[in-house]
VEXTOR-475196 format. One record per residue: x, z, y of N, C-alpha, C, O in turn; residue in three letters. Coordinates in steps of 0.05 Angstrom, whole numbers. Layout:
N
+--------+--------+--------+--------+--------+--------+--------+--------+--------+--------+--------+--------+------+
:   n_c1 :   n_c3 :   n_c2 :  ca_c1 :  ca_c3 :  ca_c2 :   c_c1 :   c_c3 :   c_c2 :   o_c1 :   o_c3 :   o_c2 : rest :
+--------+--------+--------+--------+--------+--------+--------+--------+--------+--------+--------+--------+------+
:      X :      Z :      Y :      X :      Z :      Y :      X :      Z :      Y :      X :      Z :      Y :  ALA :
...
+--------+--------+--------+--------+--------+--------+--------+--------+--------+--------+--------+--------+------+
// end
This chain:
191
+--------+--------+--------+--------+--------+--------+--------+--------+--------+--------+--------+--------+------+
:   n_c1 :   n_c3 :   n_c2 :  ca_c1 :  ca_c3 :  ca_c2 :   c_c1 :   c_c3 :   c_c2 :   o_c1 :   o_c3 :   o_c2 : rest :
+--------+--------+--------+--------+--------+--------+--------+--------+--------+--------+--------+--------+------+
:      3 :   -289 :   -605 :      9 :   -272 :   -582 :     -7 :   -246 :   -584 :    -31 :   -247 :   -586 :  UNK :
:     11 :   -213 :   -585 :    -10 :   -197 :   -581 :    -28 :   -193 :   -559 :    -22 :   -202 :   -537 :  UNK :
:    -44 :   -184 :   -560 :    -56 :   -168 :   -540 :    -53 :   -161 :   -520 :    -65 :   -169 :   -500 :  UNK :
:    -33 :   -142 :   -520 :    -18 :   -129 :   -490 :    -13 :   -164 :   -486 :    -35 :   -174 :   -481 :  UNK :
:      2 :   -179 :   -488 :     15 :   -201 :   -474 :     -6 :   -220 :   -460 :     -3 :   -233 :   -440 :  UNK :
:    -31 :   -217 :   -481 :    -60 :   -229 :   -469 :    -66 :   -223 :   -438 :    -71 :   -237 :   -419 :  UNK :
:    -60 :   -186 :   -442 :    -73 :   -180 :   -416 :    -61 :   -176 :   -391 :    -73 :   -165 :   -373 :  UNK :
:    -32 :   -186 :   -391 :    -11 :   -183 :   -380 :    -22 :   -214 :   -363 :    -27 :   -218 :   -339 :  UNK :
:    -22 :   -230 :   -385 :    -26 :   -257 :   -373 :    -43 :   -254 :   -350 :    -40 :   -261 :   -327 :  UNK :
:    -70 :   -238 :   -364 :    -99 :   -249 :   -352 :    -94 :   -231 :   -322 :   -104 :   -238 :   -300 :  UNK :
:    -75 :   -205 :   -327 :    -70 :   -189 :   -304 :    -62 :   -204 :   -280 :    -74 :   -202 :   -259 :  UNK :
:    -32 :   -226 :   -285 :    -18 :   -240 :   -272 :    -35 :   -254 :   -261 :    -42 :   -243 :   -239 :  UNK :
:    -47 :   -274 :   -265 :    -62 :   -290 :   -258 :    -75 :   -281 :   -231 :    -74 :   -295 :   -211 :  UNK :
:    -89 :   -250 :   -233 :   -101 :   -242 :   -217 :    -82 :   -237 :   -192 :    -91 :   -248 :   -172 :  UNK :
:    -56 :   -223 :   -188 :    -34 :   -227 :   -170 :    -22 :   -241 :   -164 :     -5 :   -238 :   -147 :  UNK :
:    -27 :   -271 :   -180 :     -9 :   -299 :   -172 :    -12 :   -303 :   -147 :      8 :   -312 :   -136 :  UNK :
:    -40 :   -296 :   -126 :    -44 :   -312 :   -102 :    -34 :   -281 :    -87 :    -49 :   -279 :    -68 :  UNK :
:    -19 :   -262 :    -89 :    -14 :   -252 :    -68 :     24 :   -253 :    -67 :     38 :   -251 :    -47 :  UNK :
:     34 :   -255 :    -90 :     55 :   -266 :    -90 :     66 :   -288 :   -104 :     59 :   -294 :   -127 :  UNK :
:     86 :   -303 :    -89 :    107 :   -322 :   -105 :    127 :   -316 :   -122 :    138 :   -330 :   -139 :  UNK :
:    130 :   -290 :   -116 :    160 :   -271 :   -135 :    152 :   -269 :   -150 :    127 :   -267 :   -150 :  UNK :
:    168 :   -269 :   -177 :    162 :   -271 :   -199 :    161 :   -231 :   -209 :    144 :   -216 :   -216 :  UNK :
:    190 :   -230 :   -203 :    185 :   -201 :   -195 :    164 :   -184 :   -192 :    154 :   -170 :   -209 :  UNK :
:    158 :   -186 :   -171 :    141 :   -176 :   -151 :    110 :   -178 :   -159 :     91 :   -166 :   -150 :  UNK :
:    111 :   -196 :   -177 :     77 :   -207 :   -182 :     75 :   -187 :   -216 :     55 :   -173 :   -221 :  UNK :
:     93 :   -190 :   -230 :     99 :   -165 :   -253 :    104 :   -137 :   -241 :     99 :   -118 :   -256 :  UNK :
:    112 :   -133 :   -218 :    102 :   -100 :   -217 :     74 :    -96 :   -195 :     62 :    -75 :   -189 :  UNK :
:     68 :   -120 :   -188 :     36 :   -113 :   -179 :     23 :   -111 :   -206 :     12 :    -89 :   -211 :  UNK :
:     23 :   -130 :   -226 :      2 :   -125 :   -257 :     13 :   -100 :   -262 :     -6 :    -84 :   -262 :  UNK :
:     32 :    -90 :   -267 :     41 :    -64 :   -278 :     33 :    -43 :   -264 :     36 :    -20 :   -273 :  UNK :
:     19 :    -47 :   -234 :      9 :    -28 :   -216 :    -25 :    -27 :   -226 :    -41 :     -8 :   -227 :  UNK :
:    -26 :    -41 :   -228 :    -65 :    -59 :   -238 :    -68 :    -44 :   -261 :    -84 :    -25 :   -260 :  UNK :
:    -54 :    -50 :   -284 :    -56 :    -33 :   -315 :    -51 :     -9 :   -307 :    -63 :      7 :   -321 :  UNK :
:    -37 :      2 :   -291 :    -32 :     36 :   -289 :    -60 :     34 :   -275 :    -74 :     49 :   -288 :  UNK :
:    -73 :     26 :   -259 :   -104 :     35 :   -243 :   -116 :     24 :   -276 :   -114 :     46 :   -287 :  UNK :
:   -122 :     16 :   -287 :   -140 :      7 :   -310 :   -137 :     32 :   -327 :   -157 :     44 :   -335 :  UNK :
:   -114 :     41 :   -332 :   -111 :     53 :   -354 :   -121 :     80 :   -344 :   -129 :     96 :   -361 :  UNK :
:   -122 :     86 :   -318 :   -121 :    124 :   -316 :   -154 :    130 :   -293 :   -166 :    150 :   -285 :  UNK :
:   -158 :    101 :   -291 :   -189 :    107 :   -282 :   -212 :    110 :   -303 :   -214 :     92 :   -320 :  UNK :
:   -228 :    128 :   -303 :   -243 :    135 :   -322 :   -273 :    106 :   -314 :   -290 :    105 :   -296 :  UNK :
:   -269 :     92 :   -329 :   -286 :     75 :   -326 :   -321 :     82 :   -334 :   -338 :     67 :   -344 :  UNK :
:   -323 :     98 :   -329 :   -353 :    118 :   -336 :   -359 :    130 :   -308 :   -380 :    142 :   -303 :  UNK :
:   -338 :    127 :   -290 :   -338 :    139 :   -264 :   -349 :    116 :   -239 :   -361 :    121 :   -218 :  UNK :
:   -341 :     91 :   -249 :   -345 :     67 :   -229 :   -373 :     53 :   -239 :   -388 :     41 :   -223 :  UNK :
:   -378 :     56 :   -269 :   -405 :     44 :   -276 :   -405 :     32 :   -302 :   -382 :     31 :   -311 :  UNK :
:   -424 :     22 :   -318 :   -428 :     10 :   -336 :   -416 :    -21 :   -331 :   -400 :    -29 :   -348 :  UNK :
:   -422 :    -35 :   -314 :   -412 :    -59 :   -305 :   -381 :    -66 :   -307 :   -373 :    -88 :   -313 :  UNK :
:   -365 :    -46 :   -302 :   -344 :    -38 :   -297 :   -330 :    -40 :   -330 :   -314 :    -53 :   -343 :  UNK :
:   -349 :    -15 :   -333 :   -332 :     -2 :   -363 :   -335 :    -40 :   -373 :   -316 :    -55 :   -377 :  UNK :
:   -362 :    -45 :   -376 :   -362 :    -64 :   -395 :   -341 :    -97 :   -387 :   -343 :   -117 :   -401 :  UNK :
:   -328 :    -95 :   -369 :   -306 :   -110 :   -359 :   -280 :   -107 :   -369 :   -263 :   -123 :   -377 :  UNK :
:   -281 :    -84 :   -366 :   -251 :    -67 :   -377 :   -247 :    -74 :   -419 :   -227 :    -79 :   -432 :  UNK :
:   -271 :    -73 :   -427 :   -278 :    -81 :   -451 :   -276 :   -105 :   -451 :   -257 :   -113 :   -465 :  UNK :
:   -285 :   -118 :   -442 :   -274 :   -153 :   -447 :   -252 :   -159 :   -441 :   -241 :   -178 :   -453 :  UNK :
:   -241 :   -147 :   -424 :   -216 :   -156 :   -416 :   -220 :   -180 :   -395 :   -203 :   -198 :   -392 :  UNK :
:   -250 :   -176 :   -379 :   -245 :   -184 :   -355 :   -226 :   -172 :   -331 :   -239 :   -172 :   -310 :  UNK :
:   -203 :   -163 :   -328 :   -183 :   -162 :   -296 :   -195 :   -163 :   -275 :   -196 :   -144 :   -260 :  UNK :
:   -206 :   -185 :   -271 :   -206 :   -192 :   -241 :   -237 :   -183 :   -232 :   -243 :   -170 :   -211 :  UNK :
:   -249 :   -190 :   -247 :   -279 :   -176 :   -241 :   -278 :   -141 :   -239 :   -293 :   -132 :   -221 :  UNK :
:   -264 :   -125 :   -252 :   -257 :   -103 :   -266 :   -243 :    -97 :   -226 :   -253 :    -81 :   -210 :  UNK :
:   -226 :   -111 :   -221 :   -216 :   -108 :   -202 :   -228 :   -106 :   -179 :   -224 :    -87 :   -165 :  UNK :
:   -250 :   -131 :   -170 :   -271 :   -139 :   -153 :   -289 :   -106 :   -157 :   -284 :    -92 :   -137 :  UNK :
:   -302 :    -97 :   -171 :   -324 :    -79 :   -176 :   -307 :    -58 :   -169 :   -312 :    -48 :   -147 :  UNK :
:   -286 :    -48 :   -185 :   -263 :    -22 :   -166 :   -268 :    -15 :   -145 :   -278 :      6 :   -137 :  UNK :
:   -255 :    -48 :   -124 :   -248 :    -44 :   -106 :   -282 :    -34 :    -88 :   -285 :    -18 :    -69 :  UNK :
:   -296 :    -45 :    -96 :   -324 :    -54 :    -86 :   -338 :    -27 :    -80 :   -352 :    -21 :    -61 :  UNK :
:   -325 :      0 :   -116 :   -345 :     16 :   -116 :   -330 :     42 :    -90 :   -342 :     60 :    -79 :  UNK :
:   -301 :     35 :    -86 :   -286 :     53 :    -69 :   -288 :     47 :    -43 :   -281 :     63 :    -25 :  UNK :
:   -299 :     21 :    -37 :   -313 :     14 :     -8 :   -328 :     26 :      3 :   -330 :     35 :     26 :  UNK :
:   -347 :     27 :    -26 :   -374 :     34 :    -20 :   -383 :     67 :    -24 :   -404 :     77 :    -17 :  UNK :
:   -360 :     81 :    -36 :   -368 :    100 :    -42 :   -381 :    123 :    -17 :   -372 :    127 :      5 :  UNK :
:   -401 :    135 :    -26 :   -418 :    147 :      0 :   -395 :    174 :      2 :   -382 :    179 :     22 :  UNK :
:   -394 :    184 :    -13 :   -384 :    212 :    -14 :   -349 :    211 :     -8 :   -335 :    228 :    -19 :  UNK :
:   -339 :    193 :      6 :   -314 :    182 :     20 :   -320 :    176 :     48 :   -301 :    169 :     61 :  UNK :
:   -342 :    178 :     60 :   -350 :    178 :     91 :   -336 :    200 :    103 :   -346 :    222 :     99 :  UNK :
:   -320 :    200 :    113 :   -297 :    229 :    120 :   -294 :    220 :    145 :   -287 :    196 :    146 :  UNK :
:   -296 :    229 :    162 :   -278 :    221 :    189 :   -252 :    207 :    184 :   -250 :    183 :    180 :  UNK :
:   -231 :    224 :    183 :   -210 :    219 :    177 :   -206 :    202 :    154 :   -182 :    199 :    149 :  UNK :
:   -217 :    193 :    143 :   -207 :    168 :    125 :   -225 :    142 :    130 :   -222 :    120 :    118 :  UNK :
:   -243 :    149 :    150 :   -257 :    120 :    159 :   -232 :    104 :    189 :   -214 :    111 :    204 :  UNK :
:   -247 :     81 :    182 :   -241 :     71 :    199 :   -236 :     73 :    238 :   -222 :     59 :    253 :  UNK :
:   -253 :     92 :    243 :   -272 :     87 :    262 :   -250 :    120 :    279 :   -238 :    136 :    266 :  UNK :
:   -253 :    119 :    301 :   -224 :    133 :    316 :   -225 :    135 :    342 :   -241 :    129 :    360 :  UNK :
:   -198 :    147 :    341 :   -183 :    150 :    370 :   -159 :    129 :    355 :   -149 :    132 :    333 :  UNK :
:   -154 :    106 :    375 :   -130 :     82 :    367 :   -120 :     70 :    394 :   -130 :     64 :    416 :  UNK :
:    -93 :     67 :    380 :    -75 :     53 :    407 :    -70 :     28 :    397 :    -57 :     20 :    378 :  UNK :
:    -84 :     17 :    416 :    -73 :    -18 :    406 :    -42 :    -31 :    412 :    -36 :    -53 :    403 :  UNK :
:    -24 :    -15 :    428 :     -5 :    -20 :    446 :     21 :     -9 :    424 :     45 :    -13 :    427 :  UNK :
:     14 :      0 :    412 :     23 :     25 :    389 :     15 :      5 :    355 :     26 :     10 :    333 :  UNK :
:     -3 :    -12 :    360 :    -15 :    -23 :    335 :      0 :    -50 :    335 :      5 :    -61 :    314 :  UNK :
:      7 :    -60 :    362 :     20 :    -81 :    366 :     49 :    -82 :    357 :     61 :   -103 :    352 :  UNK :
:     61 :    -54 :    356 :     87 :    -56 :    358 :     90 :    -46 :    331 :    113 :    -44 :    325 :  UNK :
:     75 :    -40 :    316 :     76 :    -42 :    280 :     72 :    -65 :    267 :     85 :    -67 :    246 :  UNK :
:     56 :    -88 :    276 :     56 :   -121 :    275 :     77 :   -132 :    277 :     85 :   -147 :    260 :  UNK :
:     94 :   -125 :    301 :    122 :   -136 :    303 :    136 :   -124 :    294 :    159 :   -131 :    299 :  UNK :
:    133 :   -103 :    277 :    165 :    -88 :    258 :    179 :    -68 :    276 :    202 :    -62 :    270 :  UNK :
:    164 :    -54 :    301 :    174 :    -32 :    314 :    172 :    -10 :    305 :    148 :     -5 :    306 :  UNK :
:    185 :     13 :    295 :    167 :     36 :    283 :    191 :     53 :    300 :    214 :     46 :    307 :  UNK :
:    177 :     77 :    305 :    196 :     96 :    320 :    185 :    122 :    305 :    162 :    131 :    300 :  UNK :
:    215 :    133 :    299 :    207 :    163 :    283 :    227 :    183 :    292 :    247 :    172 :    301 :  UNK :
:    228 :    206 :    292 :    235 :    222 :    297 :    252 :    217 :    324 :    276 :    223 :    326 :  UNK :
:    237 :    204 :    347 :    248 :    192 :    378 :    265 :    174 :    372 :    284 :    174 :    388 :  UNK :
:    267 :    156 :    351 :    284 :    128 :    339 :    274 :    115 :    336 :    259 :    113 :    316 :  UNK :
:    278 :     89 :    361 :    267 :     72 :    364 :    277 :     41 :    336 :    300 :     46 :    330 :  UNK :
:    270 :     23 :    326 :    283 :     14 :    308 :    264 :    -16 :    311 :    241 :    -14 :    319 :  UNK :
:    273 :    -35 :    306 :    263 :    -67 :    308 :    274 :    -72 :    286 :    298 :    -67 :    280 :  UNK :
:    250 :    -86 :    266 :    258 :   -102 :    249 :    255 :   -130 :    250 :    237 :   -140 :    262 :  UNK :
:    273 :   -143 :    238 :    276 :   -173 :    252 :    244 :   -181 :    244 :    228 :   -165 :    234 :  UNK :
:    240 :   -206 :    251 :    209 :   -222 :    245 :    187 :   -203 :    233 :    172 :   -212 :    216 :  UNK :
:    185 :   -176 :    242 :    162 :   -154 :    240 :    159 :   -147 :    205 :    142 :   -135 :    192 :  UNK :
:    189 :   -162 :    197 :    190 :   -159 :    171 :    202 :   -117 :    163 :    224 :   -106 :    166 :  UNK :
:    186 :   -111 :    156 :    196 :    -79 :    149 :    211 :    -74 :    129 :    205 :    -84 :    107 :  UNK :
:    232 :    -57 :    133 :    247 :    -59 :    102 :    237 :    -27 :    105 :    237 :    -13 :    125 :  UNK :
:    231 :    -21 :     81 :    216 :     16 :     76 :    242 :     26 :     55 :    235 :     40 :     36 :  UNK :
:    263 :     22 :     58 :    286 :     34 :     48 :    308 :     33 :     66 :    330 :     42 :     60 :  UNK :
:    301 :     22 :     89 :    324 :     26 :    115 :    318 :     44 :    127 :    295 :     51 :    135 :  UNK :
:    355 :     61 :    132 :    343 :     82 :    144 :    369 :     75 :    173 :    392 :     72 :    166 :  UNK :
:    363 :     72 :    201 :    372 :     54 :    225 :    406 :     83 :    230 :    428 :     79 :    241 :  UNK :
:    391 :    113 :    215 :    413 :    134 :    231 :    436 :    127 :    213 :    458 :    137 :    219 :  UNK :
:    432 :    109 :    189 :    459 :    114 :    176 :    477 :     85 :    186 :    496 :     75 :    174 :  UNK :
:    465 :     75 :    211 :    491 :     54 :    217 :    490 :     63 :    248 :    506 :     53 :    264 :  UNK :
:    473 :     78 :    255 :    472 :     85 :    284 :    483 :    117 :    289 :    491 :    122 :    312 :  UNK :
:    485 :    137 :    268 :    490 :    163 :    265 :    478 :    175 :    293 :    474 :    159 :    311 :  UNK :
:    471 :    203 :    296 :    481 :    211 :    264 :    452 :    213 :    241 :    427 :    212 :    246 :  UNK :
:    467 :    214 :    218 :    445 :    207 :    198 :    427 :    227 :    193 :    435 :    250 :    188 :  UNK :
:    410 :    222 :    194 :    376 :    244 :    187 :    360 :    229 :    172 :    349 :    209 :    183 :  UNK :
:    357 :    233 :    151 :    351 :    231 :    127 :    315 :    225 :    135 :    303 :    205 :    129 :  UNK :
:    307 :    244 :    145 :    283 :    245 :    163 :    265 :    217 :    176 :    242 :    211 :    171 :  UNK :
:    276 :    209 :    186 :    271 :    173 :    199 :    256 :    162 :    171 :    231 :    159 :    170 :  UNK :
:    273 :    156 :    148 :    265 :    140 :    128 :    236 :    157 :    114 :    215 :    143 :    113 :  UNK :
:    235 :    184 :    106 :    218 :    185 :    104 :    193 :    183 :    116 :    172 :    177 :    104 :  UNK :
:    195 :    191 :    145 :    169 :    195 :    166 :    161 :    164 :    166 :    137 :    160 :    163 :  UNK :
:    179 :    138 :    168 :    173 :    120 :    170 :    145 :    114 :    145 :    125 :    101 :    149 :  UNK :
:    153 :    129 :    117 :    146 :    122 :     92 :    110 :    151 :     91 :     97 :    164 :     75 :  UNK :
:    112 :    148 :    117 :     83 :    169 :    115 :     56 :    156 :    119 :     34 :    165 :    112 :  UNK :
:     65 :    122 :    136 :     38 :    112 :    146 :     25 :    111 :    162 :      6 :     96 :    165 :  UNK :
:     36 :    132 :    179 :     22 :    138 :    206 :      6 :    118 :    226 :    -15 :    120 :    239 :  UNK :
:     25 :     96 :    224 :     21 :     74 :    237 :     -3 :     48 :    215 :    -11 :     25 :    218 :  UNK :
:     -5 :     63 :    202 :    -30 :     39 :    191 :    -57 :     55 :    192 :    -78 :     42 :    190 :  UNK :
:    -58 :     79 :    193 :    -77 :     89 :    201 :    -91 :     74 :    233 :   -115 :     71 :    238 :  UNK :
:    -69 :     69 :    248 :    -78 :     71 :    266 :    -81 :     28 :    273 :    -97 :     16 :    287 :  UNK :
:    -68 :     21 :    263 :    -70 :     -2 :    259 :    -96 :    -19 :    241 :   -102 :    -43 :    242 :  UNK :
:   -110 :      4 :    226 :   -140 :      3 :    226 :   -167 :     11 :    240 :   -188 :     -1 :    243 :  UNK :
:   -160 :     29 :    244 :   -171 :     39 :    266 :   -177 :     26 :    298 :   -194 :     32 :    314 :  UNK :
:   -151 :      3 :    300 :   -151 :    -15 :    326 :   -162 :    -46 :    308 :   -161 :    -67 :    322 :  UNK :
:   -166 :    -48 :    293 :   -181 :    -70 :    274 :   -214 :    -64 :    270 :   -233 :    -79 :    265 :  UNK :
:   -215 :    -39 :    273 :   -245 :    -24 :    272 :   -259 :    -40 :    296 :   -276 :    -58 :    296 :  UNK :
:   -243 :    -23 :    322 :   -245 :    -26 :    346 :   -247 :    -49 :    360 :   -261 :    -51 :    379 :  UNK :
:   -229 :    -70 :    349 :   -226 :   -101 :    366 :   -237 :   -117 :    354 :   -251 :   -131 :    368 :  UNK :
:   -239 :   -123 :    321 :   -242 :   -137 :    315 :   -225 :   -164 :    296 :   -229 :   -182 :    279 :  UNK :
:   -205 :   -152 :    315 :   -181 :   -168 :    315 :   -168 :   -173 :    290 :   -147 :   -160 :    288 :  UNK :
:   -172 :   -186 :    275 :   -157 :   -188 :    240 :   -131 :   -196 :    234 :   -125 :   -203 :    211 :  UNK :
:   -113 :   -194 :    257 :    -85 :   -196 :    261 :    -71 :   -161 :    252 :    -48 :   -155 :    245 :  UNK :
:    -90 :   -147 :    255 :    -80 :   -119 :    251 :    -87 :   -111 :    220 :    -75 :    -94 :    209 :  UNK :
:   -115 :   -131 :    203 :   -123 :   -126 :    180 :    -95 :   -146 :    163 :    -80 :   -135 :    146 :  UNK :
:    -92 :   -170 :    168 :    -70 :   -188 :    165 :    -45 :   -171 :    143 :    -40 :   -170 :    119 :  UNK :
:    -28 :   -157 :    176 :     -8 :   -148 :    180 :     -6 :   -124 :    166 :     16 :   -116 :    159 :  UNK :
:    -40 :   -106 :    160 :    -30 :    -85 :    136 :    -27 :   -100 :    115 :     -5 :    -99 :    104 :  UNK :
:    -44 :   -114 :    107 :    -42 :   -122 :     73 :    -18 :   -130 :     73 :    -11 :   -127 :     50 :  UNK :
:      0 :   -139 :     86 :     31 :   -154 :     85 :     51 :   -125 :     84 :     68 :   -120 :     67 :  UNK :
:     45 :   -112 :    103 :     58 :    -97 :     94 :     59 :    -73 :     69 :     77 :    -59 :     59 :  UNK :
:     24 :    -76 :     64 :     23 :    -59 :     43 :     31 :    -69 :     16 :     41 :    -51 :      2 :  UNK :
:     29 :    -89 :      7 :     37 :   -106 :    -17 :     75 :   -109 :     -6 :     89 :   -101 :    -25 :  UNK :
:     87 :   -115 :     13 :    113 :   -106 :      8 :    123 :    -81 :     10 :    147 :    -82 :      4 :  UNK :
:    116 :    -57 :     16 :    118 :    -31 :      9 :    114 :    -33 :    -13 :    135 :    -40 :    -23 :  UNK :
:     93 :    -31 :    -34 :     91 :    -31 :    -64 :    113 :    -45 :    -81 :    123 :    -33 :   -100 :  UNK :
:    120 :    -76 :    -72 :    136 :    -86 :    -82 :    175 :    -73 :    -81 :    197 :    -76 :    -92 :  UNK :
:    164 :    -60 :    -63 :    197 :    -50 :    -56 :    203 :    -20 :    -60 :    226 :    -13 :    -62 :  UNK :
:    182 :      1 :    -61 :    191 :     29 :    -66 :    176 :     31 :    -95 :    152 :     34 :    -98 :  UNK :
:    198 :     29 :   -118 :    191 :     41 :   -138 :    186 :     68 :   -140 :    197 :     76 :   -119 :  UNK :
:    177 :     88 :   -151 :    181 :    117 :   -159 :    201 :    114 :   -176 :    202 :    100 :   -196 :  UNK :
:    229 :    140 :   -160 :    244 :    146 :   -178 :    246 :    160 :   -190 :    227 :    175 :   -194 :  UNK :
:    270 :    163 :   -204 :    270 :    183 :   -229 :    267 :    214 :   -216 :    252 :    232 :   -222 :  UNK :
:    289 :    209 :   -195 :    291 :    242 :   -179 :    282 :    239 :   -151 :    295 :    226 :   -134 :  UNK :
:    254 :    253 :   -146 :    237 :    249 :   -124 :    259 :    269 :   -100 :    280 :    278 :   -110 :  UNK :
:    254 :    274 :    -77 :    264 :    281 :    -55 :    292 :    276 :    -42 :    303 :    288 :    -24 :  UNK :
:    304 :    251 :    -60 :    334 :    249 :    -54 :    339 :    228 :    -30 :    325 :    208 :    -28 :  UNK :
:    358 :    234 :    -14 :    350 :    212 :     12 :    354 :    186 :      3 :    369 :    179 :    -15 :  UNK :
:    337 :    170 :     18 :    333 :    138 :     12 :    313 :    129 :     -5 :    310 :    107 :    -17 :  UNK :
:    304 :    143 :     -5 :    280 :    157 :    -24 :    253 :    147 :     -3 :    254 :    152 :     21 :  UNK :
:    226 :    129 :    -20 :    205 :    127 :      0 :    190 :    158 :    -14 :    172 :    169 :     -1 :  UNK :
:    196 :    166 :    -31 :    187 :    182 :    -49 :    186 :    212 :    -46 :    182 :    226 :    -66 :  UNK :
:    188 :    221 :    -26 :    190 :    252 :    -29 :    158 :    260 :    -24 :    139 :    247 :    -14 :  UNK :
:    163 :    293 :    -39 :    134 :    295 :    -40 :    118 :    299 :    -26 :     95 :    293 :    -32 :  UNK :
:    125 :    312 :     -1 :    113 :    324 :     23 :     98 :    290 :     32 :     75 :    287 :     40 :  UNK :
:    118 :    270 :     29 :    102 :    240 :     38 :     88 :    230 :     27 :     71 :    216 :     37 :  UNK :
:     91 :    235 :     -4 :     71 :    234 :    -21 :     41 :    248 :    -19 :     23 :    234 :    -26 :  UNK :
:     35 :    270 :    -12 :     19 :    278 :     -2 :      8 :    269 :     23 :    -16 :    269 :     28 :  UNK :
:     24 :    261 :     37 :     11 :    255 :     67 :      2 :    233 :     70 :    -12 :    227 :     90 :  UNK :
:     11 :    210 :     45 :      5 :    192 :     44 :    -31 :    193 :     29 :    -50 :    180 :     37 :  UNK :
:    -30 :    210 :     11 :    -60 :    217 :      0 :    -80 :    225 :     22 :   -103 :    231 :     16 :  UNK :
+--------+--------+--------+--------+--------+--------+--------+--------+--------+--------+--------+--------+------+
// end
């Protein structure tokens, strides 16, 4: 077996416990090796680099995540936790309510589909809804009321939805076309 297929394995392994899709668990590793491959491992530490070298994954992963937690010089207002939050507003992103551009929209069992867009069976269609939906707005603030309460129904409900967003909006070939989670302006706003 080469190499690449070694580390494919050892990658999988590491995403087996957040999905059952077989799918879905091959484009989280394929998400993992694109962070492996384009993080300068001289930037996170010696510990790190020397993981990436063995072809420890999961440790490699653990220390990542650990050094972007921790990083001091990421204390930003705006990207901490800590806020102005509506819990009433945080609740209704748990249940799959998202309202964009004054469009109100329910998704069945708070399950979100991030490629439905509600104007093209409700008209008229605005292209607009799907992306604003695909900006985030609402998990900002759905951390921010997890800061505040405590409450780990709101920490829960991002990771669910953030691992099925990843699993479901590939980057396409041609960024800004409607149906698209991909345009750039969201791309940015999502940064």
């Amino acid at each position: 077996m080469n190499k690449i297929m070694k580390s494919r394995e050892k990658i999988l392994k590491i995403v087996a416990g957040v999905t059952t899709d077989e799918d879905t668990a091959v484009k989280f590793a394929e998400h993992l090796e694109e962070l492996f491959e384009f993080i300068l491992p001289s930037r996170i530490g010696k510990e790190y680099e020397d993981a990436i070298v063995r072809e420890e994954y999961e440790k490699a992963t653990h220390l990542c995540a650990s050094y972007y937690r921790n990083k001091p010089e990421c204390n930003v207002d705006e990207l901490s936790g800590k806020g102005n939050y509506q819990k009433q507003e945080a609740d209704k992103a748990i249940a799959g309510i998202m309202r964009e551009i004054n469009i109100e929209w329910k998704f069945q069992g708070g399950d979100i589909d991030f490629l439905f867009n509600p104007t093209n069976i409700q008209g008229p269609v605005d292209h607009e809804w799907l992306w604003q939906l695909n900006r985030h707005d609402y998990w900002r603030n759905m951390g921010r009321t997890y800061t505040a309460t405590g409450e780990e129904k709101y920490a829960f409900a991002f990771e669910k939805q953030l691992l099925k967003w990843i699993a479901q909006t590939d980057i396409p070939e041609k960024w800004n076309k409607p149906g698209s989670a991909w345009r750039t302006i969201e791309c940015g706003l999502r940064l």
